[in-house]
DSSP file (Angstrom, degrees, kcal/mol; ACC not computed):
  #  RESIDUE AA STRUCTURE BP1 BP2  ACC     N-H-->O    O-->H-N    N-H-->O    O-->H-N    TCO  KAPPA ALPHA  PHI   PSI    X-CA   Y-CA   Z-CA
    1    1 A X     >        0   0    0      0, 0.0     4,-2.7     0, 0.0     3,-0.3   0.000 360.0 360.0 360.0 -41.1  -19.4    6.4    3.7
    2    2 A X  H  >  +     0   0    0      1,-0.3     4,-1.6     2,-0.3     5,-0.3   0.797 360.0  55.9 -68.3 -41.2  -17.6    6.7    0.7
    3    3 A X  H  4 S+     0   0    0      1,-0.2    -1,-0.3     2,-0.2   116,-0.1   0.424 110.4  49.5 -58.4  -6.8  -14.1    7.1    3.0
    4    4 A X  H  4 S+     0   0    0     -3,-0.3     4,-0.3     2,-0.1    -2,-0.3   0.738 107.1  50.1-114.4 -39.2  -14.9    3.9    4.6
    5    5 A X  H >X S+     0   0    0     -4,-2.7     4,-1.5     1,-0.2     3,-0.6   0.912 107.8  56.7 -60.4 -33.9  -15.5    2.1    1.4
    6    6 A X  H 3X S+     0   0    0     -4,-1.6     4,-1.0     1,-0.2    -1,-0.2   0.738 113.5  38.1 -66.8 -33.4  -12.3    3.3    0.2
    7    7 A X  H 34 S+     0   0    0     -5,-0.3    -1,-0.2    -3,-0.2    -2,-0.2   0.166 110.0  54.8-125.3  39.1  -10.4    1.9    3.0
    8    8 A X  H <> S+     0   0    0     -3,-0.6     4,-1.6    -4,-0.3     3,-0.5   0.628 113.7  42.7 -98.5 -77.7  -12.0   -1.0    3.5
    9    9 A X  H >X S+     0   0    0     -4,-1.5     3,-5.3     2,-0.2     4,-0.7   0.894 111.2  56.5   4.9 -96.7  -11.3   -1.7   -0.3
   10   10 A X  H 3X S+     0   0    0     -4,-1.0     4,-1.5    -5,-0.3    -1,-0.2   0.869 116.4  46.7 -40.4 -40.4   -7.3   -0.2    0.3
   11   11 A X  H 3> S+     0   0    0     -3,-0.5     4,-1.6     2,-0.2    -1,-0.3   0.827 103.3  51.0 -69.1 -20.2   -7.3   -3.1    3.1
   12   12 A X  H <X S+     0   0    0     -3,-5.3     4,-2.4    -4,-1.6    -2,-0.2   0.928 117.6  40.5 -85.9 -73.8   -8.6   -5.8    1.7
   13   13 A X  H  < S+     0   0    0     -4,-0.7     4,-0.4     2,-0.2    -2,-0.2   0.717 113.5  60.8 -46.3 -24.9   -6.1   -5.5   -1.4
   14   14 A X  H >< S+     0   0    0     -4,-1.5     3,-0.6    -5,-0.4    -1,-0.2   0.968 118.2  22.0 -14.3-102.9   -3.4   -4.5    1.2
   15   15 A X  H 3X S+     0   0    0     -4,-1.6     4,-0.6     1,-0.2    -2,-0.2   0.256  98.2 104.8 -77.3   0.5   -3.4   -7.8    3.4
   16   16 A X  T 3< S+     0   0    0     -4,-2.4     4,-0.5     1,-0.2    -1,-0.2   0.946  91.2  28.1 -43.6 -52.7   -4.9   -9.8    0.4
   17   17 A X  T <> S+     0   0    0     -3,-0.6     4,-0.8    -4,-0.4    -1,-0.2   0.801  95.3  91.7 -89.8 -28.2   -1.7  -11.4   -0.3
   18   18 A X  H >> S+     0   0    0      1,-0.2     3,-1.6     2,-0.2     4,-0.7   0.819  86.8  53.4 -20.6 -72.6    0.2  -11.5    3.3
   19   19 A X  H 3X S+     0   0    0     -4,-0.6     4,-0.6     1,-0.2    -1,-0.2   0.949 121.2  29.9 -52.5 -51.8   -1.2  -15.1    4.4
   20   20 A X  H 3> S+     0   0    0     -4,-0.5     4,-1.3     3,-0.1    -1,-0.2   0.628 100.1  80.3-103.4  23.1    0.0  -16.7    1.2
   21   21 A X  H <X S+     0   0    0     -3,-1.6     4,-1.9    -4,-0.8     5,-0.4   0.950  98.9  42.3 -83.5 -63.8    3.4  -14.6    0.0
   22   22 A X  H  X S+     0   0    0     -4,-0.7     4,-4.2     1,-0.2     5,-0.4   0.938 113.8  54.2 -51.4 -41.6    5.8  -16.3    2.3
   23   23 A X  H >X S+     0   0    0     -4,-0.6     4,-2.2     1,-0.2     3,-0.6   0.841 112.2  46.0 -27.1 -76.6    4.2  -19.7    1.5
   24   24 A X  H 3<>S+     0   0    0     -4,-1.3     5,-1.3     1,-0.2     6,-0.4   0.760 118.9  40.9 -34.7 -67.4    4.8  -19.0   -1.9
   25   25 A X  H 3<5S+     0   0    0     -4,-1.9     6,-2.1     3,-0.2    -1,-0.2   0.787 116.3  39.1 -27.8 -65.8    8.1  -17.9   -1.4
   26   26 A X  H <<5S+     0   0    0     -4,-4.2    -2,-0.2    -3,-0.6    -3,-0.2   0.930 127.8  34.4 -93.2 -45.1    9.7  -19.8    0.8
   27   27 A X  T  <5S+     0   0    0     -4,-2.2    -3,-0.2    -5,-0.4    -2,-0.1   0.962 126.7  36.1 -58.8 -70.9    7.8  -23.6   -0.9
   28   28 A X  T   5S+     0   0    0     -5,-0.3    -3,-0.2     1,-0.2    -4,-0.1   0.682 128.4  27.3 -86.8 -12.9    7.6  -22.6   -4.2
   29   29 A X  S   <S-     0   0    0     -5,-1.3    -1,-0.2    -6,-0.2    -3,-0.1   0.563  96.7-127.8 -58.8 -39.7   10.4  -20.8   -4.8
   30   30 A X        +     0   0    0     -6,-0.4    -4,-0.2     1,-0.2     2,-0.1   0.677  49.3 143.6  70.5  26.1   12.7  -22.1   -2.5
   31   31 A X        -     0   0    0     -6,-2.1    -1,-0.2     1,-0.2    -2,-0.1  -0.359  42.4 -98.3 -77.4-177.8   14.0  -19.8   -0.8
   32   32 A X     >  -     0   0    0     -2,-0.1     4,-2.2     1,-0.1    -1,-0.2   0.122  44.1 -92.0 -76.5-170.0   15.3  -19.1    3.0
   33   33 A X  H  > S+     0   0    0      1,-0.2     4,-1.6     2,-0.2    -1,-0.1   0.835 118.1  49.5 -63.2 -43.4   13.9  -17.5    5.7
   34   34 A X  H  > S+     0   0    0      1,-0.2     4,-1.3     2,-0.2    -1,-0.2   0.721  97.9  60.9-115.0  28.0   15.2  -14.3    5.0
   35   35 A X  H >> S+     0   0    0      2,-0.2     3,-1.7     1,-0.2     4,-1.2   0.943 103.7  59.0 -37.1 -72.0   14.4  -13.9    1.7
   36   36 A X  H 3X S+     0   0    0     -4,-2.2     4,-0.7     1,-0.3    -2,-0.2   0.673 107.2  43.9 -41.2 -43.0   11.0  -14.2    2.9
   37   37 A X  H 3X S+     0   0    0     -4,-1.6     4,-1.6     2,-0.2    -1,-0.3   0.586 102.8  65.6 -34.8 -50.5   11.3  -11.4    5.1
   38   38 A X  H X< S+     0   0    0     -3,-1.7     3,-0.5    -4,-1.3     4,-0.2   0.993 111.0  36.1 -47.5 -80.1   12.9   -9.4    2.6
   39   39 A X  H 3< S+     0   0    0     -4,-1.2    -2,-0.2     1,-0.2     4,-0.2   0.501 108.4  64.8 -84.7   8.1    9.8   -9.4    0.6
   40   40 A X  H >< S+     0   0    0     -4,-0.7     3,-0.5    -5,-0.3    -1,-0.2   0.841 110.4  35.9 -22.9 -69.1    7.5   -9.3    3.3
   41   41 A X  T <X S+     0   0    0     -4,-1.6     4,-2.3    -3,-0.5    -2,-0.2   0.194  89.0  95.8-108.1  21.0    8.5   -6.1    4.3
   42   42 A X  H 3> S+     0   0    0     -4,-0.2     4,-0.6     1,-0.1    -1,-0.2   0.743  84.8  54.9 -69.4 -26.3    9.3   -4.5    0.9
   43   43 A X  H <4 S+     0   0    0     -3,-0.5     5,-0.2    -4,-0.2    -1,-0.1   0.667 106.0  53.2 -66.2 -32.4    5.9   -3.0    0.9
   44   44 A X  H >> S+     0   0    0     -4,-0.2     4,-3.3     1,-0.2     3,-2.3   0.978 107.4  48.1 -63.6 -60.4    6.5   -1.3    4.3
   45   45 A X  H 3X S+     0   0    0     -4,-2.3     4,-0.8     1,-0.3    -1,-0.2   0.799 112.5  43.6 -68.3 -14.4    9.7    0.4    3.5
   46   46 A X  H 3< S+     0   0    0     -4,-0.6    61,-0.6     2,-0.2    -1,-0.3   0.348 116.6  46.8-110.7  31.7    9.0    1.9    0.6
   47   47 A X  H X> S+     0   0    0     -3,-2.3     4,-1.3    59,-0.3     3,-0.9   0.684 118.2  48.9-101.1 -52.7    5.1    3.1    2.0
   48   48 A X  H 3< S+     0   0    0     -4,-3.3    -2,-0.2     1,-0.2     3,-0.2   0.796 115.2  41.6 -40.2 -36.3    7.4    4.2    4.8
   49   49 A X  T 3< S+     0   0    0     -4,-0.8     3,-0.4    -5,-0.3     4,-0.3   0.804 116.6  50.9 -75.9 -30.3    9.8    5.9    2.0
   50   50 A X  T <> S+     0   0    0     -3,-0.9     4,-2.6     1,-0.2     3,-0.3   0.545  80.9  90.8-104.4   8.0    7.0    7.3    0.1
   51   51 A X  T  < S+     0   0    0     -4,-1.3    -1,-0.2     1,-0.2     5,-0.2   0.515  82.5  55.0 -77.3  -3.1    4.7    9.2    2.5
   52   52 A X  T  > S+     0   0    0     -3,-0.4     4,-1.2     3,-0.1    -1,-0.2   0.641 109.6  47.4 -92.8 -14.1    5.9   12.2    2.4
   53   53 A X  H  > S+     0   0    0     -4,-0.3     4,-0.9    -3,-0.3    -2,-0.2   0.943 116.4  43.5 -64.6 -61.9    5.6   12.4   -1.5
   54   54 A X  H  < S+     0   0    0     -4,-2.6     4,-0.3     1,-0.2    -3,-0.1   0.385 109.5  57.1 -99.4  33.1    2.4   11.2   -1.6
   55   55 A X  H  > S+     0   0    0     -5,-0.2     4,-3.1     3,-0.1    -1,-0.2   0.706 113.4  44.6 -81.2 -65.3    1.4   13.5    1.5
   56   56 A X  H  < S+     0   0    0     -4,-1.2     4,-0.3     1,-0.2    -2,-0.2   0.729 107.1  54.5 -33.8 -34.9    2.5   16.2   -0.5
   57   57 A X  T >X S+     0   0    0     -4,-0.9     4,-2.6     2,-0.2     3,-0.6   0.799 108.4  49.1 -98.2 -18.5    1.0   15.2   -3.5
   58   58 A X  H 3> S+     0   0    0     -4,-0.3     4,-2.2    -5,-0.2    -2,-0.2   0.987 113.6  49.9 -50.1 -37.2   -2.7   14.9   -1.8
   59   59 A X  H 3< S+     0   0    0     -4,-3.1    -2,-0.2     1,-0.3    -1,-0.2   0.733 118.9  33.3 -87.4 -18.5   -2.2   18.1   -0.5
   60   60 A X  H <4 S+     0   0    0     -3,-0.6    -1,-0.3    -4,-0.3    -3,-0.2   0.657 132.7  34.2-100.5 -33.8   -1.1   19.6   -3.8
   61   61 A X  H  < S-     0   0    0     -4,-2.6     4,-0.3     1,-0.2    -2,-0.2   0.729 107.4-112.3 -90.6 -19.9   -3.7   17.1   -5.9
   62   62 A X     X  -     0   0    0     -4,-2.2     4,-0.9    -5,-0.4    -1,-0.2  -0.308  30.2 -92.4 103.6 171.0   -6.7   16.7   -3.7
   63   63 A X  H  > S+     0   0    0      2,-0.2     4,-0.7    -2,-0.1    -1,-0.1   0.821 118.9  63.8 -74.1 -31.1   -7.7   13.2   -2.0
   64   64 A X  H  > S+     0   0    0      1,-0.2     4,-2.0     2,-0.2    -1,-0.1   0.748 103.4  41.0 -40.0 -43.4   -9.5   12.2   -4.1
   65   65 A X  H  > S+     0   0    0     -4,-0.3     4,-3.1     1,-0.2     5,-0.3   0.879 107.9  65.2 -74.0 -35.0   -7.0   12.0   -6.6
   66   66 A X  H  < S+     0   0    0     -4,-0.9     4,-0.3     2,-0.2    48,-0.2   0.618 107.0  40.5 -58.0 -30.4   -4.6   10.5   -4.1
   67   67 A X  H  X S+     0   0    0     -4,-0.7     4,-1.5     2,-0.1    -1,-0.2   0.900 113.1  57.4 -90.0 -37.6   -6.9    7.3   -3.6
   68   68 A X  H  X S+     0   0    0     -4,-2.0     4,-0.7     1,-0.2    -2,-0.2   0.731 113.9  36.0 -27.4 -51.8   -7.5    7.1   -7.4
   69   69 A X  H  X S+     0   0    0     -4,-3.1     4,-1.8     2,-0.2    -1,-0.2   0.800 117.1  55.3-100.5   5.2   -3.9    6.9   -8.3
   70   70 A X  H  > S+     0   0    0     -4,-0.3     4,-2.1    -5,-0.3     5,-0.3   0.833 116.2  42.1 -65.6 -39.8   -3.1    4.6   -4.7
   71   71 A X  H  X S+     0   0    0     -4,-1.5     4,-0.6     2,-0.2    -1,-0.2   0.668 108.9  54.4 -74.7 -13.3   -5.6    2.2   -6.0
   72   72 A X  H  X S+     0   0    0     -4,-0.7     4,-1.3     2,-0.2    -2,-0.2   0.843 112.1  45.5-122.0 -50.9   -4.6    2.3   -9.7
   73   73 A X  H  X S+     0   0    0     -4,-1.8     4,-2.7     1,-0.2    -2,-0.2   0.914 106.2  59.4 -86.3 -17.7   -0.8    1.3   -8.7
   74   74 A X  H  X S+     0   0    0     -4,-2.1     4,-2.0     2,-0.2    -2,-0.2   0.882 108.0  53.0 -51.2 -33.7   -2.3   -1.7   -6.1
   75   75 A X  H >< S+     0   0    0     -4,-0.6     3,-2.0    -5,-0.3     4,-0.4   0.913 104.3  51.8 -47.9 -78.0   -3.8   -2.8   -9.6
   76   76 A X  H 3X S+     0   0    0     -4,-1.3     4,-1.1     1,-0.4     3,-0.4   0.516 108.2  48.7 -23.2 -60.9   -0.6   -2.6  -10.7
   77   77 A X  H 3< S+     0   0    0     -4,-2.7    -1,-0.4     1,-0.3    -2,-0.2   0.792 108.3  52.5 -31.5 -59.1    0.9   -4.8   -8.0
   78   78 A X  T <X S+     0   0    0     -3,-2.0     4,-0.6    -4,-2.0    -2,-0.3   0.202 105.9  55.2 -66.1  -1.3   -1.5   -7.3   -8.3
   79   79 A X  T  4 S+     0   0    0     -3,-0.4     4,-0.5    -4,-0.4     3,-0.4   0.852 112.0  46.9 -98.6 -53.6   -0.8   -7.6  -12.3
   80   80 A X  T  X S+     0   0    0     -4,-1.1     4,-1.3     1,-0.2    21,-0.2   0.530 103.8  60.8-113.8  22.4    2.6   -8.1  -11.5
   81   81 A X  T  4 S+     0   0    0     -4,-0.2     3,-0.4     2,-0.2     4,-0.3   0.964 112.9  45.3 -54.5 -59.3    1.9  -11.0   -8.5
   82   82 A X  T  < S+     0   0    0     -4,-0.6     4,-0.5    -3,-0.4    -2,-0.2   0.424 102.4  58.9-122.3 -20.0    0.6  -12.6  -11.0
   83   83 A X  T >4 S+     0   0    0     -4,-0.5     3,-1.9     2,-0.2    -1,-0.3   0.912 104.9  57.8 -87.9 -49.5    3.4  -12.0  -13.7
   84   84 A X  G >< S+     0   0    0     -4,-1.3     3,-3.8    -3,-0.4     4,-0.3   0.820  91.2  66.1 -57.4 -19.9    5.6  -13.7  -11.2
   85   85 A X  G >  S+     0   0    0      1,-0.3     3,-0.6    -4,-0.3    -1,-0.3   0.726 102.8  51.9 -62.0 -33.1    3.4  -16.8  -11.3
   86   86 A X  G <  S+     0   0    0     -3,-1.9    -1,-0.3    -4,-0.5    -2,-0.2   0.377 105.6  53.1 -99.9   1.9    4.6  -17.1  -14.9
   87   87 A X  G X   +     0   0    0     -3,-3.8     3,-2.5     1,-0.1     7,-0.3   0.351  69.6 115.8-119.2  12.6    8.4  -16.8  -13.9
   88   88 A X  T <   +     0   0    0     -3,-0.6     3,-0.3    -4,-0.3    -1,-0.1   0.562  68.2  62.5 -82.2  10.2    8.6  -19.7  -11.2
   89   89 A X  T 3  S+     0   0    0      1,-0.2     2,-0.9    -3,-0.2    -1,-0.3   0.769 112.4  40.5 -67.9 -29.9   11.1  -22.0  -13.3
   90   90 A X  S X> S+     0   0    0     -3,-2.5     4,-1.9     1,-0.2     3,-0.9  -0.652  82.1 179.9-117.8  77.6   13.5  -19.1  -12.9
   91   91 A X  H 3> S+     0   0    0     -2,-0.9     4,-2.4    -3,-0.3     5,-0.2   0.894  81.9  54.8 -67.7 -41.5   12.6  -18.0   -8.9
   92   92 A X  H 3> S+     0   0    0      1,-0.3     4,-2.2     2,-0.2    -1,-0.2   0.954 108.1  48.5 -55.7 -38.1   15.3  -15.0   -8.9
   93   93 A X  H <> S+     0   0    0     -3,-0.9     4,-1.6    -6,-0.2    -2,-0.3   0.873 116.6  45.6 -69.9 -27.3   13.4  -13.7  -12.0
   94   94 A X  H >X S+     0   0    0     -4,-1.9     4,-2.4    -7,-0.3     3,-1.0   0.987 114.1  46.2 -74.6 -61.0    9.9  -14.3   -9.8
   95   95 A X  H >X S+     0   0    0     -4,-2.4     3,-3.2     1,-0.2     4,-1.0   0.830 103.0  61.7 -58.6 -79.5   11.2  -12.7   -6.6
   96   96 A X  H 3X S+     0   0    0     -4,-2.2     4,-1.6     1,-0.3    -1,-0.2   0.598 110.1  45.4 -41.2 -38.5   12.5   -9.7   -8.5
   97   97 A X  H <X S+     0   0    0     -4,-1.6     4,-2.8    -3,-1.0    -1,-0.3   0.863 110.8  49.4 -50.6 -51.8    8.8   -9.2   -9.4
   98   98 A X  H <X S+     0   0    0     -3,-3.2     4,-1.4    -4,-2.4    -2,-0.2   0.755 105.8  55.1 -78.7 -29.4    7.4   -9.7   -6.2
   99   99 A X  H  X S+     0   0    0     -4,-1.0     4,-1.5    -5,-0.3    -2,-0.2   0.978 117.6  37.9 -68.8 -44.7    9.9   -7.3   -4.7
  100  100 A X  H  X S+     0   0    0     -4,-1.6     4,-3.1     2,-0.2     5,-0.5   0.917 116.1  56.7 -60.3 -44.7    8.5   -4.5   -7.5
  101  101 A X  H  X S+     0   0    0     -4,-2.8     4,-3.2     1,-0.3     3,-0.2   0.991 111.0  40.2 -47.0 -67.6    5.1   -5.9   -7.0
  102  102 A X  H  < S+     0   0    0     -4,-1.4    -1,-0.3     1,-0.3    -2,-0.2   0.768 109.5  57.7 -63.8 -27.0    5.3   -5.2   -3.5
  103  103 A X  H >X S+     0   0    0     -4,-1.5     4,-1.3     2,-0.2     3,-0.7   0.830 100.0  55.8 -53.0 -54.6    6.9   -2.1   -3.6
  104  104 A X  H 3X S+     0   0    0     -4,-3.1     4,-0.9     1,-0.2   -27,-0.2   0.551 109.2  56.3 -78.9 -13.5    4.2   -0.3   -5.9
  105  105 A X  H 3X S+     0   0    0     -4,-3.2     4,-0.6    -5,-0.5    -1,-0.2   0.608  98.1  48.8-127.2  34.7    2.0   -1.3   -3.3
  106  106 A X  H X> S+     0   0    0     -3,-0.7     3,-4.7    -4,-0.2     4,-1.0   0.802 115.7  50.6 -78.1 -84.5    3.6    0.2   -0.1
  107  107 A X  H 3X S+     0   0    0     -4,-1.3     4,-1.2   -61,-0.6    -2,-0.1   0.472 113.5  46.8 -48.2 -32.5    3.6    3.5   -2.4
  108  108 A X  H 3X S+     0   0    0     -4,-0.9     4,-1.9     2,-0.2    -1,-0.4   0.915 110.7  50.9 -55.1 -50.9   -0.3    2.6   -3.1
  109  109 A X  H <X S+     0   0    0     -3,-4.7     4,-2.1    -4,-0.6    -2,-0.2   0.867 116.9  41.7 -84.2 -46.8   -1.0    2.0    0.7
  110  110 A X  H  X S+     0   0    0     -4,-1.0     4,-0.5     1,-0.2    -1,-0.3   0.903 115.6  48.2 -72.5 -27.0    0.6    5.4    1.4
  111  111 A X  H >< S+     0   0    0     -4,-1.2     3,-0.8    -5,-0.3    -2,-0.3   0.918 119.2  34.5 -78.6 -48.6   -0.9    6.9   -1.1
  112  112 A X  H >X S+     0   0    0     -4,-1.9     3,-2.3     1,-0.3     4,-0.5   0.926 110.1  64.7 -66.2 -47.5   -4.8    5.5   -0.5
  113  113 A X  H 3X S+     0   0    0     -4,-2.1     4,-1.2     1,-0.3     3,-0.5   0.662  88.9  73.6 -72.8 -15.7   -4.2    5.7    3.3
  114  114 A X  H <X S+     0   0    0     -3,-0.8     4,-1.3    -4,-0.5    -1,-0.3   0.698  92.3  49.8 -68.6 -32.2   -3.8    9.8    2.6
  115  115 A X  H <> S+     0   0    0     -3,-2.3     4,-1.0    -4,-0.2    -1,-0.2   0.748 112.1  58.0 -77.3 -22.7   -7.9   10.4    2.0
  116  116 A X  H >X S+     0   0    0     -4,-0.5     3,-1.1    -3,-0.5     4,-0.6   0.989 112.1  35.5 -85.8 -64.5   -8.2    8.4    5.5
  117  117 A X  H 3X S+     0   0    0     -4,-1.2     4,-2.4     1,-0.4    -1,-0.2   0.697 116.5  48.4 -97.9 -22.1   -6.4   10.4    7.3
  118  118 A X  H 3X S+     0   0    0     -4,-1.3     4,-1.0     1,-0.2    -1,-0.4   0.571 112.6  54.4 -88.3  16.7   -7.2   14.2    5.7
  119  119 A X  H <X S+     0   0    0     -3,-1.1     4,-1.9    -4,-1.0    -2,-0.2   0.727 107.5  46.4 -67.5 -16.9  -10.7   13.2    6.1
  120  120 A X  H  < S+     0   0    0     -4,-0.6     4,-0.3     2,-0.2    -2,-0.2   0.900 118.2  48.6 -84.5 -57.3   -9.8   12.4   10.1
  121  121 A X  H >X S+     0   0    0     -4,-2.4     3,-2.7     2,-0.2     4,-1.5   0.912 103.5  54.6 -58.5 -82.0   -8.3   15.7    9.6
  122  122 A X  H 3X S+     0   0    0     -4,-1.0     4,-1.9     1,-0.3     5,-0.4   0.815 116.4  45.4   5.7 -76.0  -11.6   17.7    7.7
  123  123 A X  H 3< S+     0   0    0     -4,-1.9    -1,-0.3     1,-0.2    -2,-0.2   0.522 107.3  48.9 -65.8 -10.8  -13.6   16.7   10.8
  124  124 A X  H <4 S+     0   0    0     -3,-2.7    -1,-0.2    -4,-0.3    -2,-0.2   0.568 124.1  30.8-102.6 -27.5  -11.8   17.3   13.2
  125  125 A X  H  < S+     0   0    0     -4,-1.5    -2,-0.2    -3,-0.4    -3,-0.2   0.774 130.2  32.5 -87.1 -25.6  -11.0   20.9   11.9
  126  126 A X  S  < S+     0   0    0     -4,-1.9    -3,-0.2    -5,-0.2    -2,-0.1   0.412 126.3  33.3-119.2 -32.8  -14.3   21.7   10.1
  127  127 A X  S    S+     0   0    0     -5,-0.4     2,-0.5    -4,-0.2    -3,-0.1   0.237 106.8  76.7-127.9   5.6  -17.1   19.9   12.0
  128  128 A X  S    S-     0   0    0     -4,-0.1     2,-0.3     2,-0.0    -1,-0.1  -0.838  79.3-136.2-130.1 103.0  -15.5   20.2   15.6
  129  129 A X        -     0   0    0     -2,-0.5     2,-0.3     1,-0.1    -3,-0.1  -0.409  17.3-131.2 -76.4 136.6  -15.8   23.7   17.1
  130  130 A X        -     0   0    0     -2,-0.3     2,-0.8    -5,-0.2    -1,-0.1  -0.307  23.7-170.1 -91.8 127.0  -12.9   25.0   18.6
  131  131 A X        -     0   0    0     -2,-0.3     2,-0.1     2,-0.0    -1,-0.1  -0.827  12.5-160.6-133.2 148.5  -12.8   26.6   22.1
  132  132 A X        -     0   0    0     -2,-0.8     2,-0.4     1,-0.0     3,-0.0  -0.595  21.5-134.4-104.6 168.6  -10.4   28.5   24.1
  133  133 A X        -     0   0    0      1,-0.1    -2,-0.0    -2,-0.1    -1,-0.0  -0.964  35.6 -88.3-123.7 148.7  -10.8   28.7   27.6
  134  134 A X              0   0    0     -2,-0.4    -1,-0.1     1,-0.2     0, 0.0   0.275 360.0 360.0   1.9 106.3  -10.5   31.8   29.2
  135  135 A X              0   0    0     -3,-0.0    -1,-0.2     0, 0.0    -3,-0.0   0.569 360.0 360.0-175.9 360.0   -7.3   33.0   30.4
């Protein structure tokens, strides 16, 4: 239960912001289309960039710690969504935010998503007995 609470949680702060970033973006900022895009998918590439660090460093650190410090930089993200809110006379200084923002939380999302998948792993290795067949 506690692995399902943990990524339930790591989803909800995930996709929290998805539905209203381009809005945001593209109305209140004023920028184009692919601006919008840009920091859309700034969280992807760099969870895409960072999973094999922070594969390594569950494996070196535990999972636990690995969802502890995934969640701790989605904080982090969200502090500084909200730091851009304060910059929107000056929209290059806001987007610059929201690109960091969004950034620290791909590296969160790879990082959390790491206990979800070695636990997939645990059970499958630990609680699933292995059998060869004959041959």
């Amino acid at each position: 239960m506690p692995i399902m609470a943990a990524a339930f949680i790591a989803f909800i702060v995930i996709g929290l912001a998805i539905p209203v970033l381009p809005l945001h973006v593209h109305q209140d900022l004023g920028f184009g289309t692919f601006l919008v895009g840009l920091v859309a998918g700034s969280q992807f590439a760099a969870a895409i960039a960072s999973r094999v660090w922070t594969g390594q460093d569950a494996d070196r650190r535990g999972a636990k710690h690995a969802v502890s410090f995934g969640l701790m930089v989605a904080a982090v993200a969200g502090r500084l969504y909200f730091l851009s809110l304060n910059f929107i006379t000056s929209p290059a200084m806001s987007v610059a935010i929201l690109l960091l923002g969004r950034a620290l939380l791909g590296v969160g999302e790879a990082s959390s998503s790491q206990e979800r998948k070695l636990g997939a792993l645990r059970s499958l290795v630990f609680k699933t007995p292995v059998r060869y067949s004959p041959g």
